[in-house]
C-alpha positions as CSV (number, residue, x, y, z in Angstrom):
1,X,126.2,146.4,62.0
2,X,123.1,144.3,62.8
3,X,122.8,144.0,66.8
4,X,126.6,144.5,67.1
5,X,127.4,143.6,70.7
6,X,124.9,140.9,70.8
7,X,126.3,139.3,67.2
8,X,129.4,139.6,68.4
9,X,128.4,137.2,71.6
10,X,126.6,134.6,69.4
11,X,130.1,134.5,67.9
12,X,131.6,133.2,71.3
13,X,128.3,131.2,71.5
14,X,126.7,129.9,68.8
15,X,124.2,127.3,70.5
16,X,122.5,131.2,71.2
17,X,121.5,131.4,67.8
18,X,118.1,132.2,67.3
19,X,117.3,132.6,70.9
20,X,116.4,135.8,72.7
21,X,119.8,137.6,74.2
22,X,120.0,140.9,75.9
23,X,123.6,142.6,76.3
24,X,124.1,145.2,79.0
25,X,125.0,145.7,82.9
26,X,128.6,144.8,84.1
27,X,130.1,141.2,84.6
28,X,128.5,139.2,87.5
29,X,129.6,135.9,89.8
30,X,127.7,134.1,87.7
31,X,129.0,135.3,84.3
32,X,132.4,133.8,85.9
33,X,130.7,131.1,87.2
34,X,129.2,130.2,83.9
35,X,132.7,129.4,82.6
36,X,133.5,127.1,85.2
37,X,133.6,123.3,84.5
38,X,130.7,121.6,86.5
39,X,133.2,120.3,88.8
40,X,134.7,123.7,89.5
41,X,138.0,122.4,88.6
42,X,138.9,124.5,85.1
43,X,137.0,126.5,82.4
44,X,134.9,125.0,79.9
45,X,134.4,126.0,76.2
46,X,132.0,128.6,75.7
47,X,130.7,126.7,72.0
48,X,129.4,123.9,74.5
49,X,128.1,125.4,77.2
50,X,124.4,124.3,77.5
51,X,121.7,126.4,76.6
52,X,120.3,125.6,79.9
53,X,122.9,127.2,82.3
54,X,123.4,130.6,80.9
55,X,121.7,133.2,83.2
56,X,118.1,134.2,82.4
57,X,116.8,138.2,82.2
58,X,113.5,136.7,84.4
59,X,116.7,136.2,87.5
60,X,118.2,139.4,86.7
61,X,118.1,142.0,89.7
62,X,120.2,145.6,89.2
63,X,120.4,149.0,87.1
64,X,121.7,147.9,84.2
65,X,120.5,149.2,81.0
66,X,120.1,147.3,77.6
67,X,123.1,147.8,75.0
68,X,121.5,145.5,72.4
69,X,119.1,142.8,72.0
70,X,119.2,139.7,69.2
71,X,116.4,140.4,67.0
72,X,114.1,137.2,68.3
73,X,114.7,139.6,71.7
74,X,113.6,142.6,70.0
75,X,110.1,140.7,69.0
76,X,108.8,141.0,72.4
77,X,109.4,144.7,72.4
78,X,112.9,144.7,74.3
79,X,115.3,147.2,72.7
80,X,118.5,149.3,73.2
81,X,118.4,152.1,76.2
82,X,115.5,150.0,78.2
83,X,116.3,149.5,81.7
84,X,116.9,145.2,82.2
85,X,114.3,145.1,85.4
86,X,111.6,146.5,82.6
87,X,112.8,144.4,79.9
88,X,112.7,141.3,82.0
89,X,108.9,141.8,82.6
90,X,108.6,141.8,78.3
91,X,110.7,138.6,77.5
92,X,111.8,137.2,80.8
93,X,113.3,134.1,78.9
94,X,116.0,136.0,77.2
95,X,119.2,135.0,78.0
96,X,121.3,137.8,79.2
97,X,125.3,138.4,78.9
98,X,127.6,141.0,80.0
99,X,129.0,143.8,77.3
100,X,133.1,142.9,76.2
101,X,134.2,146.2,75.3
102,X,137.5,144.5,74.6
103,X,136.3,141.9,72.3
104,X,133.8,144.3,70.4
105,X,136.6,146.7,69.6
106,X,138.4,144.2,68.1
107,X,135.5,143.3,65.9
108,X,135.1,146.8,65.2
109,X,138.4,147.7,64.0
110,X,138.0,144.4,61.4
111,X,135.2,145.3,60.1
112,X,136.3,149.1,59.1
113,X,139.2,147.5,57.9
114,X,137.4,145.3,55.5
115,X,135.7,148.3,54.1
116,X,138.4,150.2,53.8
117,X,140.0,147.9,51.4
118,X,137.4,148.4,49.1
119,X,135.9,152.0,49.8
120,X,138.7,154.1,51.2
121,X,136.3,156.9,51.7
122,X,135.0,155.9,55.0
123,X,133.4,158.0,57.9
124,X,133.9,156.3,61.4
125,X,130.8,156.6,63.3
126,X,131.4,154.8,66.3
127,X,131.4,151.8,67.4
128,X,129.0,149.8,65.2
129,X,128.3,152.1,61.8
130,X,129.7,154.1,59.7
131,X,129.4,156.3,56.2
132,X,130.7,155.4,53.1
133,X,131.4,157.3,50.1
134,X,130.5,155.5,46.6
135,X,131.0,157.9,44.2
136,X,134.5,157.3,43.1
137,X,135.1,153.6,43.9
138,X,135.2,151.1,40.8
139,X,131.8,149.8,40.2
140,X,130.2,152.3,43.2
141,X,127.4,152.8,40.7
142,X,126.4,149.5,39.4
143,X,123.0,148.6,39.9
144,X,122.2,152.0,41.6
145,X,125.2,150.9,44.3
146,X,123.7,147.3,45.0
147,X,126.7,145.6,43.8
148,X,129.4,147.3,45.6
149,X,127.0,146.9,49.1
150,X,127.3,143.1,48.4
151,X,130.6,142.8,48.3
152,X,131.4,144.6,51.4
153,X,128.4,142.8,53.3
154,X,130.3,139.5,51.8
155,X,133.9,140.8,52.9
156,X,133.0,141.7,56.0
157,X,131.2,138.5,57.0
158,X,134.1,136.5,55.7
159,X,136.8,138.3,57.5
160,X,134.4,138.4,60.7
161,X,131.6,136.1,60.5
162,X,129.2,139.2,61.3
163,X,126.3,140.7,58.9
164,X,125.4,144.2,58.5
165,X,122.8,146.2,57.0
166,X,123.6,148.6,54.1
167,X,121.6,151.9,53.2
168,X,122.4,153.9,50.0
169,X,121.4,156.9,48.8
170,X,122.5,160.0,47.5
171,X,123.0,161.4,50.7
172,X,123.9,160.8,54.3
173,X,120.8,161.8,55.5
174,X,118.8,159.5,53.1
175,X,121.4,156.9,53.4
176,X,121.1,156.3,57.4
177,X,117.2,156.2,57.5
178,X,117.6,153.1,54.6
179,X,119.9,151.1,56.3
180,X,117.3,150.5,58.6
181,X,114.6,149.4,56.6
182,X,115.7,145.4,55.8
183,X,117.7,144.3,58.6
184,X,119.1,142.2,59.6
185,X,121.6,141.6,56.5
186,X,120.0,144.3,54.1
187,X,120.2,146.2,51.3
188,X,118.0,149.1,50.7
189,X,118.7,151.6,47.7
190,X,116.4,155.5,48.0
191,X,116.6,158.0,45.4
192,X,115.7,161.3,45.1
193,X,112.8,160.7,43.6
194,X,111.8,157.8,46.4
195,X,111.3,160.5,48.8
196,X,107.5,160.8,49.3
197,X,107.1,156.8,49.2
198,X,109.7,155.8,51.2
199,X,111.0,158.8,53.3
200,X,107.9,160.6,53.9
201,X,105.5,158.2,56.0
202,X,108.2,157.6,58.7
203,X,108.0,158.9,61.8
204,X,109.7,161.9,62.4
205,X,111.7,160.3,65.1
206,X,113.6,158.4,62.3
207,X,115.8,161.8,61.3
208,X,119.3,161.5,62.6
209,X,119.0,164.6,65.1
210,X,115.5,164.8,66.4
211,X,115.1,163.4,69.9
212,X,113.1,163.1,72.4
213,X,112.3,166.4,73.4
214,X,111.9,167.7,69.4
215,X,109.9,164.7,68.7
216,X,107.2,165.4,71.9
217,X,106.9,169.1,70.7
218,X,106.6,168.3,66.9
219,X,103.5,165.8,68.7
220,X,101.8,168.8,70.4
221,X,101.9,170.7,67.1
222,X,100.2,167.6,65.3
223,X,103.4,166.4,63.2
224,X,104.6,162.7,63.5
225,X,105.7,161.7,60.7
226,X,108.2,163.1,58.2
227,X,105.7,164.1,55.4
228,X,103.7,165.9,57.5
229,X,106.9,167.8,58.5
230,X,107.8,168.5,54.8
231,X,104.0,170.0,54.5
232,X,104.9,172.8,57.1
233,X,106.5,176.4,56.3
234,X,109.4,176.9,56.7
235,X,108.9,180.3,58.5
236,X,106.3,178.6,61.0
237,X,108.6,175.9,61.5
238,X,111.1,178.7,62.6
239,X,109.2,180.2,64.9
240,X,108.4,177.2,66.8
241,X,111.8,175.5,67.0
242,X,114.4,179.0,66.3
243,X,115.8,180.1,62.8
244,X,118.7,177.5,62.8
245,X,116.9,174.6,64.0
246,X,114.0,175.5,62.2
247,X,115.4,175.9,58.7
248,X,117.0,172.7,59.2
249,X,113.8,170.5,59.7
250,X,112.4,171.6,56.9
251,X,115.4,170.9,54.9
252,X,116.0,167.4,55.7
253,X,111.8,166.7,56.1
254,X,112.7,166.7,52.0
255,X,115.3,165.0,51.8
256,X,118.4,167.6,51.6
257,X,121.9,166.9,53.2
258,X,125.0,168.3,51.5
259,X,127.3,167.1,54.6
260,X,130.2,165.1,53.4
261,X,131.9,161.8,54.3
262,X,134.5,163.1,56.5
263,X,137.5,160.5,56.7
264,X,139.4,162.0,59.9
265,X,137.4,164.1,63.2
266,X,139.0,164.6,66.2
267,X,136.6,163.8,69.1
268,X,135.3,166.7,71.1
269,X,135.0,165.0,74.6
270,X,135.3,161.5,76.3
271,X,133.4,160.4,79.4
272,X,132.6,157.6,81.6
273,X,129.4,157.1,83.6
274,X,127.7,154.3,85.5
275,X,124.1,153.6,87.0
276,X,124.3,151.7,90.0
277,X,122.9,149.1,91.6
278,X,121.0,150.9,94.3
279,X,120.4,154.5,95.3
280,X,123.5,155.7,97.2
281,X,124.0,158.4,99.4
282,X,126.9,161.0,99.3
283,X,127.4,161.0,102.9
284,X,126.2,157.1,103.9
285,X,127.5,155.9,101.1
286,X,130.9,157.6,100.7
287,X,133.6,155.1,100.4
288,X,131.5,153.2,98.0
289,X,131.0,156.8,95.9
290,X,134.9,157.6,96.4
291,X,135.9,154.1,94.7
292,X,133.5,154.4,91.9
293,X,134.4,157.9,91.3
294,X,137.7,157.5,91.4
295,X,137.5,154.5,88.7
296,X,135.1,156.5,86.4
297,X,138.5,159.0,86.0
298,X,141.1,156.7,86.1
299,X,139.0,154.8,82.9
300,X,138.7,158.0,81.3
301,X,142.2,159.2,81.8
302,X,143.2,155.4,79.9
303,X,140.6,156.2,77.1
304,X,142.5,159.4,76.4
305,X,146.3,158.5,77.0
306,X,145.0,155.0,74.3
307,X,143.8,157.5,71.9
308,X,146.3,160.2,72.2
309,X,144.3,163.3,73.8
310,X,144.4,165.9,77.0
311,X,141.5,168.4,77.6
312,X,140.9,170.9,79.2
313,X,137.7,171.2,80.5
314,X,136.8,168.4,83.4
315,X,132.7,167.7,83.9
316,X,130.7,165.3,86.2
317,X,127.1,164.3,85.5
318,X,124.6,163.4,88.5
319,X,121.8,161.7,88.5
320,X,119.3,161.9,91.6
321,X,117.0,158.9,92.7
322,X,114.3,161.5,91.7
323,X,115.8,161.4,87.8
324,X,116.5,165.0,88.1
325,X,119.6,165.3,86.2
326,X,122.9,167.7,87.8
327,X,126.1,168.9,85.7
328,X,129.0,170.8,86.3
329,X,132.2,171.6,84.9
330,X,135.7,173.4,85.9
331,X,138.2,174.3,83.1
332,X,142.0,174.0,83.3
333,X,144.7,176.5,82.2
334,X,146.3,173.4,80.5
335,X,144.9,170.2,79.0
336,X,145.6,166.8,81.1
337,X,144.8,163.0,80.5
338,X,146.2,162.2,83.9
339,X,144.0,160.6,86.1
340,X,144.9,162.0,89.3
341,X,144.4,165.5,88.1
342,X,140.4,164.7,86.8
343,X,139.7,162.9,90.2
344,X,140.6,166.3,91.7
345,X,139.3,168.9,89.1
346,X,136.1,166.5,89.4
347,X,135.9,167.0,93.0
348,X,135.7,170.1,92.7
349,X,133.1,170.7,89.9
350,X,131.3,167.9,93.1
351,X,131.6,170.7,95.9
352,X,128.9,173.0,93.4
353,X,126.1,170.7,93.4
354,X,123.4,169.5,96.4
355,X,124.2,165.9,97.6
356,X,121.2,166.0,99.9
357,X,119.5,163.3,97.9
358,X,120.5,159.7,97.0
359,X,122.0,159.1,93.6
360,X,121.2,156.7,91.3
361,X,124.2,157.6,88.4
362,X,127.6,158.9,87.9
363,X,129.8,160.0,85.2
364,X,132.7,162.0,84.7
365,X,133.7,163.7,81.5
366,X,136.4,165.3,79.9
367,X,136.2,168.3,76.9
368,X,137.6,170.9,75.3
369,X,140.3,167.7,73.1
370,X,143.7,168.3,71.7
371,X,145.8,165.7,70.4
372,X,148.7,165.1,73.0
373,X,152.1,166.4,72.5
374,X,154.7,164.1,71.2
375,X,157.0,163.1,73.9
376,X,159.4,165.1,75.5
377,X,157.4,168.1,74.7
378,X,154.8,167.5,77.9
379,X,154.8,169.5,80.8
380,X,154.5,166.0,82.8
381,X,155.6,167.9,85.9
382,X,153.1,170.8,85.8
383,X,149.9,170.1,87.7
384,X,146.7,172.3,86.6
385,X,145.4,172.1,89.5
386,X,148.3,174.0,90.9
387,X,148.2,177.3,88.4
388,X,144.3,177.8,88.2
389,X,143.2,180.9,89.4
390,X,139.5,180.3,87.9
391,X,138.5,178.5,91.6
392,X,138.5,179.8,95.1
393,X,138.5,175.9,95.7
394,X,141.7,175.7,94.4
395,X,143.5,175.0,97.9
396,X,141.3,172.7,99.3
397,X,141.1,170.5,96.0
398,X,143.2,167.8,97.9
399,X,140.1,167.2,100.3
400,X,137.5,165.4,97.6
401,X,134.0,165.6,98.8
402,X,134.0,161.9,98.2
């Protein structure tokens, strides 16, 4: 989907069109305020709002982190994952909205639905993309795929007014590197034999599983973009990066993926985090910490119970005011979605790290997914807590560090 979160805005308010938005940080006073009718005494409609009142990126002051950009934003180098503060500096005239998680999954669920009236073969990617299958749908080969991408762009801008940007080719690998080469509201057809034109001058970075890190060592070594990957051995490639990892760069640097378009995956762990506002302190700061903590495990406890999964295995994530990043995680004899039982298991997996210096993030996490048991088979009144003998913290879990 092209700039999901922020399309899905200049839905709510068109008289944004064309402008630069940013989407990210949490609902502010004057995100509420912005609703309000001049006179204060009811809510106005957000379609005629002025252009003039919506809060500026330039007034901005927080944590937050970019979701997504409109792409007039994106011209001035702003992008998804940039901190706001930074991004203000780049295009401080953007207009800048909060993220409705509510309202986007709503979007999101119509337009899967839309696809899957025409291509029932449908990978779920998250919240904004997803994989299609062509091969057996009526007309999936016309025009080398073209026509069947036009209708679903079509069908899914009637039934939700957004666009999206299509990538097809015979694989997934090949297929997710071309959906980004005409948007917004694209089309972009590879074959095999388009590989050294089309695939091979892109920057390494541009594989679906080479991050950061990979992409900084693959620099050292004098490798940026994918060609120059695809001129390497495959045995010096192995040696550098480890047999498995290795032997898969070189596979994909030409082009090979034989994964398929799975229609059902169960997830393997949910989690909630948040960057705050200001560096706090674990002892200065504690009742602040204790609410925040205990709302990052009540969310995530709702995201499993909505979904229909327990875990097992309960993890936080701290992040210092130095960047330095901490984890820890403590694993139950029996899975749990309930949230008193993660704020507790989380305080413990708390009691194993330094708090000595201020942190700037927090997230909680939970792993190791089953689907839940149909009711009346749940052990509602078993804590598991209670039965672990994996911690010697186990009777002092009541006492949370914050």
């Amino acid at each position: 989907m092209d700039a999901f979160f922020a399309s899905v805005e200049l839905l709510r308010y068109p008289q944004l069109k064309g402008l630069p938005v940013v989407i990210g940080g949490g609902r502010r006073k004057v995100d509420d305020l912005l609703l309000q009718s001049p006179d204060g005494t009811g809510l106005r409609e957000p379609c005629f709002i002025p252009v003039e009142d919506f809060p500026l990126l330039k007034d901005y002051v927080g944590r937050g982190v970019i979701t997504t950009a409109t792409y007039p934003a994106r011209q001035f180098g702003v992008g998804s994952a940039m901190g706001m503060m930074k991004a203000a500096k780049l295009c401080p005239q953007a207009i800048v909205l909060p993220v409705d998680f509510d309202e986007v999954r709503k979007y999101s669920r119509a337009f899967k639905a839309a696809i899957l009236d025409i291509a029932p073969v449908m990978q779920d990617r998250g919240v904004d993309e997803v994989y299609i299958d062509f091969t057996n749908v009526p007309g999936g080969q016309r025009e080398g795929g073209r026509v069947l991408a036009r209708l679903i762009q079509k069908s899914i801008f009637e039934k939700t007014g957004l666009t999206c940007s299509i990538g097809v080719a015979p694989n997934r690998l090949l297929a997710k590197m071309a959906s980004e080469f005409n948007k917004p509201n694209g089309i972009s057809i590879v074959y095999e034999e388009d590989l050294q034109e089309k695939i091979w001058p892109l920057h390494v970075r541009k594989i679906n599983g080479i991050g950061p890190k990979a992409g900084e060592k693959l620099a050292r070594l004098g490798i940026e973009t994918i060609g120059q990957l695809a001129a390497q051995d495959e045995q010096w490639l192995m040696g550098h990066f480890g047999k498995s990892t290795g032997a898969w760069m070189h596979r994909v640097s030409w082009g090979r993926d034989d994964s398929p378009v799975v229609t059902e995956s169960e997830p393997v762990s949910m989690s909630r985090e948040t960057t705050f506002d200001r560096d706090l302190h674990a002892v200065r700061d504690r009742a602040e910490l204790s609410r925040i903590f205990t709302d990052l495990c009540v969310r995530v406890a709702q995201d499993l119970q909505r979904k229909g999964y327990v875990g097992k295995t309960i993890g936080i994530k701290l992040r210092y005011d130095d960047f330095k990043t901490a984890t820890r995680d403590h694993t139950l004899p029996l899975p749990t979605n309930d949230a008193a039982v993660i704020r507790r298991t989380a305080g413990l997996c708390l009691k194993r790290v330094p708090l000595d210096q201020r942190l700037r993030l927090l997230g909680v996490r939970v792993g190791t997914l089953q689907p839940d048991a149909p009711t009346g088979q749940q052990e509602k009144t078993i804590d598991p807590l209670a039965h672990s003998r994996k911690s010697r913290h186990a009777d002092i879990y009541t006492t949370p560090l914050f």
